[in-house]
N, C-alpha and C positions, 0 to 999 in steps of 0.2 A: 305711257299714259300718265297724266298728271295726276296727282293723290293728292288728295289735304293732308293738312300735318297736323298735330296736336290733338288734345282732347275739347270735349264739348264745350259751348261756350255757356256761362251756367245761365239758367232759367229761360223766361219767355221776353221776346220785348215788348216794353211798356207802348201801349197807344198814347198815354197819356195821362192825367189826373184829372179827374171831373170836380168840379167847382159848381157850385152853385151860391143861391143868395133874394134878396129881395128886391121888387121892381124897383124900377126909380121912373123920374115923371122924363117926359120930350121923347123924342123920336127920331133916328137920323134915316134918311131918304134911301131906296135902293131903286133901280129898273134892272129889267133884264138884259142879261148876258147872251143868249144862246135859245135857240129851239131843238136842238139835237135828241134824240131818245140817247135817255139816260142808259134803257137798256143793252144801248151797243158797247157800254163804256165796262172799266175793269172797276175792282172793288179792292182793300187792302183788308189782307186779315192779319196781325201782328206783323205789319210790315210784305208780307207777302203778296205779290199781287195774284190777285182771283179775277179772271175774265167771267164777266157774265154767261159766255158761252158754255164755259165748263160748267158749271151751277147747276146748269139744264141738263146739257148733254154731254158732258164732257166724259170720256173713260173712267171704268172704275178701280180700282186696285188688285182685283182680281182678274182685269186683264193685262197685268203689268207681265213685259218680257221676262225672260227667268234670271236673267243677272240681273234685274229693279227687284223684282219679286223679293229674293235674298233678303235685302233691306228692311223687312217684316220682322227678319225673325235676328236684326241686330241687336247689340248692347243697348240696355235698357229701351227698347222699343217695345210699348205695351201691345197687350193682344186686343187685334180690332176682330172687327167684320170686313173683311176686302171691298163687300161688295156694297158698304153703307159711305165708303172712301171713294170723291172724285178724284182722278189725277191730275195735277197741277204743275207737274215736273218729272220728265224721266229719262233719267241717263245715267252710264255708267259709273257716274261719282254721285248723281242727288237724285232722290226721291220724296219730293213733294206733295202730300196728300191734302185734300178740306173734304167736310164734311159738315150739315145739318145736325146740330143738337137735337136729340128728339124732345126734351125741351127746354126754352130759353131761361138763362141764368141772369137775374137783375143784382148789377153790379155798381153801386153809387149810382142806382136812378134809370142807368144804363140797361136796355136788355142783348145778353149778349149770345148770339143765336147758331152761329158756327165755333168748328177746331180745329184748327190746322198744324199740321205732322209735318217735318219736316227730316227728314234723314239723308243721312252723309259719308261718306266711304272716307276714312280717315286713318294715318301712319299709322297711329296708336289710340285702340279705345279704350275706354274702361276697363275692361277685362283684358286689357294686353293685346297687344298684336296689333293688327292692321285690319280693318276690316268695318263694317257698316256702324255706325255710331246715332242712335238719336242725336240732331242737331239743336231741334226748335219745336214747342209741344205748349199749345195754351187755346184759351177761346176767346171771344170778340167779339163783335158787334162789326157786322162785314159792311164795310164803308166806303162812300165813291170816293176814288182818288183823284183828290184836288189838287197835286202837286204843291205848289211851293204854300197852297192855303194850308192854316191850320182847322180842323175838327170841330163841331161844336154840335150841343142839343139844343135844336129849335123847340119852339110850342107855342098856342096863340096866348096873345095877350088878353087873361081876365079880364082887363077893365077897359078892353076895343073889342069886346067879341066880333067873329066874322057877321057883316052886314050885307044880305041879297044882293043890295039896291048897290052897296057902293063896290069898286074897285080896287078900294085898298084894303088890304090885310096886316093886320098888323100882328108881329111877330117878340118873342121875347128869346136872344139869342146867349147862350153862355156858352165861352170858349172853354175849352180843356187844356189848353196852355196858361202856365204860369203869367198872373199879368199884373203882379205887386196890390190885386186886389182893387183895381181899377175897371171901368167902363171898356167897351170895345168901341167905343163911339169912331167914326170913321172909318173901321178897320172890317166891319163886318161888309162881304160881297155875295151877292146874288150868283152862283155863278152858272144854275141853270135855271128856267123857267120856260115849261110845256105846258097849253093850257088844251085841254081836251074839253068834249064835251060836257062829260062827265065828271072831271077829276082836275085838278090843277097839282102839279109837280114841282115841287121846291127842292133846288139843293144851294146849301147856305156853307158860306165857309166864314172865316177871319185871317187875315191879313197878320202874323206873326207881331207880337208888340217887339218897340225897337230895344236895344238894349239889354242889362242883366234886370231879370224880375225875379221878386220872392213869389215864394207859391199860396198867401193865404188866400181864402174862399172869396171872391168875387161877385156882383150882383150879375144879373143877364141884362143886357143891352136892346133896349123897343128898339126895333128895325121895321119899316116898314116896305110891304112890297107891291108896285105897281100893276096891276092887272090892263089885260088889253080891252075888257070890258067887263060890268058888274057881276062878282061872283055865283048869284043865283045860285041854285041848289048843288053845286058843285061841289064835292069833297077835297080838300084841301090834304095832301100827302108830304111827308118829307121822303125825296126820293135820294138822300144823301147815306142811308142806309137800306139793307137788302134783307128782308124783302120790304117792300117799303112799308110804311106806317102813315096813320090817316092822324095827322095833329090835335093836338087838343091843350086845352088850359093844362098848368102844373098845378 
């Protein structure tokens, strides 16, 4: 059976740096991508992917088979509650855990509302020998995975508030990649929009900037986005995060 080798790799990985900054004036165009429910899609918690499925119904930790189980009680693996842990991975070499903060931690702006466990059967742990090792341990802000897009906080724009009558909304976007302190002008994509009765569904990403950038603090980018007709009393949600959130001004 294959084994990892080595010891743990140190800390949690970074989602990112949150930037923020002040409006600037114009607007660049967006339509929609897609109808699909958001909720059949996965979510990334430090890198980890989180299926919507699990979220809801997924196994708990406390029904983990007895060689995952083991994994609980590895090097430096802190003491949970099994049964407040979804499972997200279980096999002989990893054991994957998420969970619900019981409550959300605001981090740069951000609220960050899961924590994901990640443990690992490895040559040699911290305390010697061979055997279950914490791999990967932090919280986050559980986010739809966009693939090749980068991350970003939506909110409407103060000085477009949402209007009944019209169809466009207009949005204020900042990326959490480093971007030399520049505009995302171009780079921001639509890449769902669901309009229900009730609720209108945004997930927004950004298009990587090209080349090497410094990381100082950046303004957000007016993005606007096209409705298939006038938003009327509709609540406007960013469903690029889980559980989702009803937008509003910064």
């Amino acid at each position: 059976m294959m084994r990892r080798s080595g010891l743990i790799q140190g800390g949690a990985v970074a989602l990112g740096m949150l930037v923020s900054g002040c409006a600037q004036a114009g607007a660049a165009g967006g339509s929609p991508v897609g109808d699909a429910s958001v909720e059949e899609s996965a979510y990334l918690c430090q890198g980890t992917p989180v299926p919507a499925s699990v979220l809801t119904d997924g196994a708990t930790a406390d029904q983990l088979g007895e060689e995952a189980a083991a994994a609980l009680d590895g090097a430096s693996v802190p003491d949970i509650d099994p049964e407040q842990w979804r499972v997200l991975t279980e096999t002989d070499t990893k054991v994957y855990l998420v969970r619900e903060l019981p409550e959300p931690r605001d981090s740069d702006g951000e609220q960050r509302t899961h924590e994901v466990m990640g443990i690992e059967w490895v040559d040699e742990t911290e305390e010697g020998g061979e055997g279950w090792q914490l791999w990967r341990h932090g919280d986050c802000a559980l986010r739809y995975d966009l693939g090749d897009l980068g991350d970003a906080m939506v909110a409407l724009d103060p000085d477009n508030p949402p209007d009944p009558d019209s169809s466009q909304v207009h949005l204020l976007v900042t990326e959490f990649a480093c971007a030399s302190g520049e505009l995302a002008d171009g780079r921001v994509t639509l890449e769902r929009l669901v309009e229900h009765e009730d609720r209108v569904e945004l997930v927004v990403g950004v298009e990587p900037p090209p080349g090497i950038q410094t990381c100082q603090s950046h303004p957000p980018t007016p993005f606007i986005v096209e409705l298939d007709e006038p938003l009327g009393s509709r609540t406007l949600v960013d469903a690029a995060v889980y559980p989702e959130r009803e937008l509003a001004a910064p």
